[in-house]
C-alpha positions in Angstrom: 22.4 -14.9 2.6 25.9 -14.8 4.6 28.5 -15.4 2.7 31.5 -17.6 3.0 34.4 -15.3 4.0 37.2 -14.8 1.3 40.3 -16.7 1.5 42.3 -15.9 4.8 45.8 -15.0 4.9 48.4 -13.8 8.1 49.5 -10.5 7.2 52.3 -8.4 9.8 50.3 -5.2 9.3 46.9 -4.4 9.5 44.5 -4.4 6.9 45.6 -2.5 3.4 43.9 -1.3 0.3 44.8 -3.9 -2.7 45.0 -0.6 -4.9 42.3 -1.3 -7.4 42.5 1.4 -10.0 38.9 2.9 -9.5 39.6 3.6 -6.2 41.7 6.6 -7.4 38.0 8.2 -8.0 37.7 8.5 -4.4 36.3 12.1 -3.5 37.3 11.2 0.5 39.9 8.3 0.3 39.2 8.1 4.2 36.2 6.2 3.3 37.7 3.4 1.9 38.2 1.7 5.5 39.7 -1.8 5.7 39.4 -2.0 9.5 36.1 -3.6 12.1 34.8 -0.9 13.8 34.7 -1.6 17.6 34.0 0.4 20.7 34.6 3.6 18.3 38.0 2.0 17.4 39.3 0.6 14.0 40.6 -2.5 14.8 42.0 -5.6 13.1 42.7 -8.9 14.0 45.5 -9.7 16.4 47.6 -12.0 14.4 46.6 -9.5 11.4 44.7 -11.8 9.6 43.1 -10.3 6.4 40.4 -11.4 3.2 40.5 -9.9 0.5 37.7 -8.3 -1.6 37.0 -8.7 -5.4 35.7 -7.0 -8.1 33.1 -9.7 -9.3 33.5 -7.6 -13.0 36.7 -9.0 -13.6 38.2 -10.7 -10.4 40.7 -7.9 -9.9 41.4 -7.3 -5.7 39.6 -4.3 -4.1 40.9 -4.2 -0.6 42.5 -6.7 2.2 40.0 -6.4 5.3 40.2 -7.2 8.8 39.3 -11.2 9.3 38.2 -11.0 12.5 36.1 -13.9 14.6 34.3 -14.5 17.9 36.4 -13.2 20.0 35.8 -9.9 18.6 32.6 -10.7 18.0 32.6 -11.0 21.9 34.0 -7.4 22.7 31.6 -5.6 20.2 28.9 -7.5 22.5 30.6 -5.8 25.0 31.3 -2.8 23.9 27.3 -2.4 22.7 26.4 -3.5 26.4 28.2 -0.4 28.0 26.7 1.7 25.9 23.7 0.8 26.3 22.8 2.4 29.6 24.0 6.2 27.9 22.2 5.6 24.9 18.9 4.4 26.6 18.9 7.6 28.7 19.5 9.9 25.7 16.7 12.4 25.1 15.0 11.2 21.8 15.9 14.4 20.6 19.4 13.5 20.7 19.3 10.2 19.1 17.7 11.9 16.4 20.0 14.4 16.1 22.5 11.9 15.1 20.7 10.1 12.8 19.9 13.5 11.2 23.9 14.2 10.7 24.9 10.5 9.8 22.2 11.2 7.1 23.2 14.4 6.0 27.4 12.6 5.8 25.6 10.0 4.2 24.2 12.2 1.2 27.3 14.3 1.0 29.2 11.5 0.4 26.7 9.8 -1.8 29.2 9.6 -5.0 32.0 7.9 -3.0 29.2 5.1 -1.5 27.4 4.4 -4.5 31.2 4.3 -6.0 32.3 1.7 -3.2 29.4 -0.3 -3.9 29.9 -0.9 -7.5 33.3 -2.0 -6.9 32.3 -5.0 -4.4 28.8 -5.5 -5.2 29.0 -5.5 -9.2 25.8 -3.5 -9.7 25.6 -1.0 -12.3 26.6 2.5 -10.9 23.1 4.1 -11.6 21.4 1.6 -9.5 24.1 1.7 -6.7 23.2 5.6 -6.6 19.7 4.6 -6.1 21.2 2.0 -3.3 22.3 5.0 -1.2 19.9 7.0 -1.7 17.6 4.4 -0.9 19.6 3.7 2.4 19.8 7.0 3.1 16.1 7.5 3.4 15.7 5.2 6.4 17.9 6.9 8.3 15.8 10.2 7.9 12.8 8.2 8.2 13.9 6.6 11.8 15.5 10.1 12.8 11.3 11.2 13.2 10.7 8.6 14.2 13.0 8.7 17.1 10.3 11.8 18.8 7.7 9.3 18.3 7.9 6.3 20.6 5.2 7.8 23.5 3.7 6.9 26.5 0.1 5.5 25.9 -2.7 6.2 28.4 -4.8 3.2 29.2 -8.5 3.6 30.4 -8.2 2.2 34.2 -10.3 -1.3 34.8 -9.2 -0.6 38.6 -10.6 2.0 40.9 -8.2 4.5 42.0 -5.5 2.9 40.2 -3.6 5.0 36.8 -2.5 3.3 33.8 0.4 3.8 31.0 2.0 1.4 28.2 5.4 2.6 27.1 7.9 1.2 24.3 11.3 0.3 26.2 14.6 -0.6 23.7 15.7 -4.1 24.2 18.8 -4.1 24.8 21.7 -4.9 21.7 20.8 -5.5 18.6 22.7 -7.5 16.1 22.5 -7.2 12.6 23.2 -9.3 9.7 23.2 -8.1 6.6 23.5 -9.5 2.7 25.6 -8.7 -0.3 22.7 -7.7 -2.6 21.8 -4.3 -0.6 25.0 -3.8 1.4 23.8 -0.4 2.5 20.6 -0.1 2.4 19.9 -3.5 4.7 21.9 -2.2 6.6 20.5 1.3 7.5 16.9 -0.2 7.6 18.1 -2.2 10.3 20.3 0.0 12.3 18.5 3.4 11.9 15.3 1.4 13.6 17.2 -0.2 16.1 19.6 3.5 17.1 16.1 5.0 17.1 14.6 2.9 19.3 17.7 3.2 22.0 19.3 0.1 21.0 23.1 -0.1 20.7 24.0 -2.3 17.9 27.0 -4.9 16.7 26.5 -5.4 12.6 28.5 -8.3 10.6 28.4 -7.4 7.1 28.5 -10.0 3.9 32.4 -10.6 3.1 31.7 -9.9 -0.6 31.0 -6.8 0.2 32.0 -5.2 3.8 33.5 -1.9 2.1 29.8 -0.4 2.0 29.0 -1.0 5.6 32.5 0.3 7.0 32.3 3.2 5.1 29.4 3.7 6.6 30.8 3.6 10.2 33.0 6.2 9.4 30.4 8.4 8.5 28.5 7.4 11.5 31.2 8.2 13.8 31.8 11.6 12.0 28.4 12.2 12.8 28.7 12.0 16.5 27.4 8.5 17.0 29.7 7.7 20.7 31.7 5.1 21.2 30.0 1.3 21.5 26.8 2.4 20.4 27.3 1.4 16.3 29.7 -1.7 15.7 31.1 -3.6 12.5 32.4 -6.8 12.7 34.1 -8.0 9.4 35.3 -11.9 9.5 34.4 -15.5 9.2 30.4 -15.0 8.9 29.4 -18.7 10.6 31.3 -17.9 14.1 30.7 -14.3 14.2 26.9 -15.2 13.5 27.1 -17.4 16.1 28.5 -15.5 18.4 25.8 -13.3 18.1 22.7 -15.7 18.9 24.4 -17.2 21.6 25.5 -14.0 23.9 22.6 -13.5 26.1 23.5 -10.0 26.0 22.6 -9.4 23.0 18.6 -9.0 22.8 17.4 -8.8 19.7 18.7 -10.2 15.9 17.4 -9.2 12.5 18.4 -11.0 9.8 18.2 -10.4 6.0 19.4 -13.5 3.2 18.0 -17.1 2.4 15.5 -19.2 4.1 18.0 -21.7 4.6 19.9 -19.5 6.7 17.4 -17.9 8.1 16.4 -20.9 9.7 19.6 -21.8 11.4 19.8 -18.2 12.7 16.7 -18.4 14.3 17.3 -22.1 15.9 20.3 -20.3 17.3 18.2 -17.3 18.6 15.8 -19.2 20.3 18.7 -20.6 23.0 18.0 -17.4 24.9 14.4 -16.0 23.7 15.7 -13.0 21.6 13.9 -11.4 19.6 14.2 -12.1 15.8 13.6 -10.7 12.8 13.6 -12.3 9.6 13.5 -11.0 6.0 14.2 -14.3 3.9 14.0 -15.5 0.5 11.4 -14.9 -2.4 9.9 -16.3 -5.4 7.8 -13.7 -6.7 4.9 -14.4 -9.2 3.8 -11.7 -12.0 0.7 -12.3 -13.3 -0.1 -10.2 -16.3 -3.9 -10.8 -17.5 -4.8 -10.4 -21.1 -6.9 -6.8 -20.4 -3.3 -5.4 -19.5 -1.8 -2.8 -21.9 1.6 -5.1 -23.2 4.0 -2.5 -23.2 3.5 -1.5 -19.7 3.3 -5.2 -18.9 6.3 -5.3 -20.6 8.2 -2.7 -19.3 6.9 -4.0 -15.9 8.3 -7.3 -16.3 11.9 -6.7 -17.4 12.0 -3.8 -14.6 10.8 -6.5 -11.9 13.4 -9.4 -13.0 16.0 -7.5 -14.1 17.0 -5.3 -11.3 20.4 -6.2 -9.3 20.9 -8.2 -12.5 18.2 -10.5 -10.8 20.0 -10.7 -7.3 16.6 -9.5 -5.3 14.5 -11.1 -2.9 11.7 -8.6 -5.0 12.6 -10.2 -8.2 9.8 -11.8 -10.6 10.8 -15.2 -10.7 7.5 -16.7 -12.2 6.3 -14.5 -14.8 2.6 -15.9 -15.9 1.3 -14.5 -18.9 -2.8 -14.9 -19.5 -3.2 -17.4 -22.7 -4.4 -14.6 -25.1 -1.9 -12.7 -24.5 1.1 -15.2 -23.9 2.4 -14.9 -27.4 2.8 -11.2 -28.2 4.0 -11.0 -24.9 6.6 -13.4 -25.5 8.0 -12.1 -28.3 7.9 -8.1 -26.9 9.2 -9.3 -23.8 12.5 -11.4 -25.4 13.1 -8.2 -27.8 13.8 -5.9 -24.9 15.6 -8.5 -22.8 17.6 -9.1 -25.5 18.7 -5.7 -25.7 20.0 -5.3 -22.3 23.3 -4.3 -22.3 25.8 -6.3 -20.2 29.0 -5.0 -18.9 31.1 -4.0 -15.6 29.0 -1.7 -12.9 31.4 1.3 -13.7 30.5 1.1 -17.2 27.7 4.0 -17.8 26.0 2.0 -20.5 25.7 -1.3 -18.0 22.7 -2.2 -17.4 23.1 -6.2 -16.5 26.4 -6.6 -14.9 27.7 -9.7 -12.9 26.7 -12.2 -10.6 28.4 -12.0 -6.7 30.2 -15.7 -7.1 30.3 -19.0 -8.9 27.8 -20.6 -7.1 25.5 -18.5 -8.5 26.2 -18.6 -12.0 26.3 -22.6 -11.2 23.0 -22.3 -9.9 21.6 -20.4 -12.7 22.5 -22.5 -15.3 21.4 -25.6 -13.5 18.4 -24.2 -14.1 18.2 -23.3 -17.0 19.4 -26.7 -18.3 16.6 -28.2 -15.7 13.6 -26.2 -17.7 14.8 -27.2 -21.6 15.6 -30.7 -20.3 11.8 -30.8 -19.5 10.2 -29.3 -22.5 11.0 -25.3 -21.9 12.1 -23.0 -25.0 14.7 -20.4 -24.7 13.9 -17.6 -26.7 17.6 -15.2 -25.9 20.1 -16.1 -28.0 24.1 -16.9 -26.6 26.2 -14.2 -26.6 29.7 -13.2 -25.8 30.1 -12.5 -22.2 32.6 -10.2 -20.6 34.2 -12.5 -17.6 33.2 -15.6 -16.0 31.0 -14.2 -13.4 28.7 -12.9 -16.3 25.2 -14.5 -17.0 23.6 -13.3 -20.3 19.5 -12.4 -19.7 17.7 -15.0 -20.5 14.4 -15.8 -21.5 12.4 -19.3 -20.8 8.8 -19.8 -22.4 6.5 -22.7 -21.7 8.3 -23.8 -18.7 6.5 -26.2 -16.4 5.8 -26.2 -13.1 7.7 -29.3 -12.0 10.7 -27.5 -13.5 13.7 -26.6 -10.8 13.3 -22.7 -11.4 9.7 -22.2 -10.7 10.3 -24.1 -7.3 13.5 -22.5 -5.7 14.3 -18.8 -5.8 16.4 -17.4 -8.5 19.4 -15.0 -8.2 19.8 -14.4 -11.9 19.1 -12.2 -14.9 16.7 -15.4 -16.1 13.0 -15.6 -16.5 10.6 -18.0 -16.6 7.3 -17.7 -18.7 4.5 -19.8 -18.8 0.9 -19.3 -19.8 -2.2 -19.8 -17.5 -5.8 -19.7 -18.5 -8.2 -18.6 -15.8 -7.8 -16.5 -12.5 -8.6 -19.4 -10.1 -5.9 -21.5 -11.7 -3.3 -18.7 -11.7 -3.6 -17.8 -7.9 -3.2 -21.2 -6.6 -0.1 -21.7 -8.7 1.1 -18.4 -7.6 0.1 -19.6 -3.9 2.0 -23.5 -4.0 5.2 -22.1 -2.9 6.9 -22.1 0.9 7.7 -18.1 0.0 5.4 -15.4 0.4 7.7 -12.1 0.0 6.3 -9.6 -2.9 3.9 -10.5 -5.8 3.3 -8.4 -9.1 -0.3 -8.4 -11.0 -0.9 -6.6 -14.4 -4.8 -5.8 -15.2 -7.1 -3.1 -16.0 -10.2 -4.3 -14.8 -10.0 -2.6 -11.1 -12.0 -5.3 -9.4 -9.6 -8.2 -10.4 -6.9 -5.8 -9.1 -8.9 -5.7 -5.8 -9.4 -9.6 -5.6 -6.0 -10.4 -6.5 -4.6 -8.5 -3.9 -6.8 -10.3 -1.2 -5.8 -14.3 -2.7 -2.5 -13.7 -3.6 -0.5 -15.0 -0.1 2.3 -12.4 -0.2 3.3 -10.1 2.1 2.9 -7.4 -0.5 1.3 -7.1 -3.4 2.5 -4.9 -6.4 -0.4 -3.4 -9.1 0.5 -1.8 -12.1 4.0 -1.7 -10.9 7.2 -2.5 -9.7 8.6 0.3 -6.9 6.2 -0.7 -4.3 9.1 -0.3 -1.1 10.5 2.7 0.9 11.1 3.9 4.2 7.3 4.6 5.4 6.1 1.2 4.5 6.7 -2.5 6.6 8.8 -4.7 4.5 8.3 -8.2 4.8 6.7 -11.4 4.0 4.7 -14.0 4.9 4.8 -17.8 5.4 8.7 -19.0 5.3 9.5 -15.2 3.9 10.3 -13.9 7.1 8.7 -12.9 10.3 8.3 -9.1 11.7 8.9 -6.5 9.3 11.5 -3.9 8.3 10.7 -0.2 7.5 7.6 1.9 8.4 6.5 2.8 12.4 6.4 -1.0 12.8 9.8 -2.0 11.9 10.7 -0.5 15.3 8.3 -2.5 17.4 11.2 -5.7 16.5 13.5 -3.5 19.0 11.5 -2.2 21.7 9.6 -4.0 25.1 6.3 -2.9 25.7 6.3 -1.6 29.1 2.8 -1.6 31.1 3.0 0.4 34.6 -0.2 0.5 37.2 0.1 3.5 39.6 -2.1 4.0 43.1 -3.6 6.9 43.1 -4.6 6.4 46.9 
């Protein structure tokens, strides 16, 4: 979701590092940047406003960025909209050349990013490696992609008349982007949209805008000209704003809650852009009792776990067939139990903290929810190592009424309950607004099949959990979004389909 912007203070110069003592592990100390990135400028705000950037591990200061607000937001508009015209007229060849160098900075640099990341973001440092490369991989992906928006032929309904569909780039695209992935939504986004011959403006989260400046500075070492890639960092409600309301800017994709999501799109709809919307999730997995239990196992604490549990993607509703329920309760508590929890930048971290209060608040609220009505938790207390820490926890026999099998849940908890028959199991899987990603564990092939046809998710995960990458559309269904991210079709969001009718008299 966007977040709040960190507390705002005047400040006579611009933007500084805070000096967090990790950031002395800096391969390329010019990629720490501090600064918006505007019409291929670094820029901060005129009075020299700053927020500052924490290391959710243990609160310390990362860096003071630029607090900029609409009317910056205004000149990136701007900017984007003079390059437009350039961009547009670039051979695809060249577009893709670009992308191929950002890429290659990006990978190069891979240490530092992943590094970065970890800092802001809290994840575990393994996983923020996977993050970039991850992120990375779109930007390849879009790069071919680039040589292959063509002219369609159309069989001519007219006599002597010659017919050809083409795909056309809108226009500016704005982008904005969560803390949870702060490069990799990003890229998905942008590498689409650059492909296409969109120029874009960007406002990151303020958790975590480190990631997607850093990423500007590779993007302009790559050749990217001036106006065509923008980052606005600030107060995310009137830069957002900003951003619907220009009737410059043409399209908007937006990744974070469906509460947000909504707003932004009310907002779009003032001047018809085009939007794109990947929203919340509340993922069921449904392991039957034919499943092998320490895959389904493995499956389950790989699904939740993740991002410490801060994923769209994560298993939220874990229902376990009632012949199985019991051994796979007690399997499944040993090795959550055993997850190791600790700062990103330890190597042994495996669980580390959650982005802010609120969600830590929320967490618990529901966990006190499910054993006020009757649930069991089965992870004992332990000591935690700051006050943005959650320990993994475990909830058997919770009920459906409870508050955690209704709203989504950015947390290292899981909820288990047990479920008799296949018909009863989809259509508790199906009563939710949501309708993201949905995991099933079986062995019997033709349940796998049928599953994947009730189940009313845009994507459906058997027998695993890594079901996403560059080549495939991303996205959900019912209040999970609309359009997809990803794959040939994730650059449909940012292209006009043209239709021209020649004479051939």
């Amino acid at each position: 979701m966007i977040a709040t912007a960190r507390t705002e203070r005047p400040a006579r110069h611009a933007a500084r590092s805070a000096g967090h003592p990790a950031l002395a592990r800096l391969a390329d100390p010019r990629l720490l940047r501090t600064l918006s990135y505007i019409d291929g400028k670094w820029t901060g705000a005129p009075d020299g406003r700053t927020f500052t950037v924490t290391d959710p591990a243990d609160g310390g200061a990362v860096a003071d960025v630029a607090a900029l607000g609409t009317e910056a937001a205004t000149r990136a508009i701007e900017a984007a909209h003079r390059a437009f015209p350039a961009w547009k007229g670039r051979l695809p060849q060249e577009r893709s050349d670009i992308l191929r160098r950002w890429h290659a900075r990006m990978l190069d640099a891979a240490e530092d990013l992943a590094l970065l990341m970890t800092i802001e973001q809290g994840k575990p440092l393994a996983e923020s490696r996977g993050e970039i490369a991850y992120a990375a991989s779109f930007i390849a992906y879009y790069a071919e992609e680039a040589l292959r928006v063509n002219v369609e032929g159309v069989a001519s309904h007219l006599p002597g008349a010659q017919m050809a569909l083409s795909r056309v780039p809108v226009g500016v695209a704005a982008l904005l982007t969560p803390w949870n992935f702060p490069s990799a939504m990003l890229t998905r986004k942008a590498a689409a949209a650059l492909a296409a011959g969109c120029t874009v403006v960007t406002h990151p989260s303020s958790h975590t805008p480190l990631s997607a400046l850093a990423l500007a500075e590779l993007a302009e070492r790559a050749g990217m000209p001036a106006g065509v890639f923008n980052v606005v960092t600030g107060e995310p409600g009137p830069i957002a704003e900003t951003f619907c309301a220009d009737v410059r800017v043409r399209a908007v994709s937006f990744t974070g809650s469906t509460e947000v999501g909504r707003k932004v799109a009310r907002n779009a709809a003032s001047s018809m852009k085009r939007v794109v919307m990947e929203l919340g999730g509340h993922a069921p997995l449904i392991v039957f009792d034919d499943a092998d239990l320490d895959r389904a196992v493995a499956i389950a604490v790989d699904a939740k776990f993740a991002t410490s549990g801060q994923d769209c993607l994560a298993a939220n509703r874990i229902y376990v067939q009632r012949g199985l329920y019991t051994r796979f309760c007690a399997a499944f508590t040993e090795r959550v139990a055993a997850l190791r929890v600790g700062p990103g930048l330890d190597p042994q971290t495996e669980i580390g903290p959650l982005m802010h209060q609120g969600a830590v608040a929320k967490a618990q609220a529901q966990i006190d929810d499910a054993l006020a009505r009757g649930a069991r938790r089965l992870t004992p207390e332990r000591e935690l190592p700051g006050p943005l820490f959650l320990a993994p926890t475990v909830l058997a026999d919770v009920p459906e009424e409870a508050l955690i099998m209704r709203e989504e849940t950015f947390a290292p908890v899981a909820a288990l309950a047990p479920f008799d028959s296949e018909e009863e199991v989809v259509a508790r899987a199906n009563a939710t607004e949501y309708g993201l990603v949905a995991y099933v564990v079986t062995r019997n092939g033709a349940r796998a099949a049928r599953m994947a046809q009730a189940l009313d998710y845009g994507m459906v995960a058997i027998n695993r959990v890594k079901i996403t990458g560059a080549p495939i559309p991303f996205g959900g269904m019912k209040q999970s979004g609309l359009g997809r991210e990803g794959s040939r079709h994730g650059i449909e969001a940012f292209t006009d389909l043209k239709y021209a009718c020649l004479d051939l008299g």
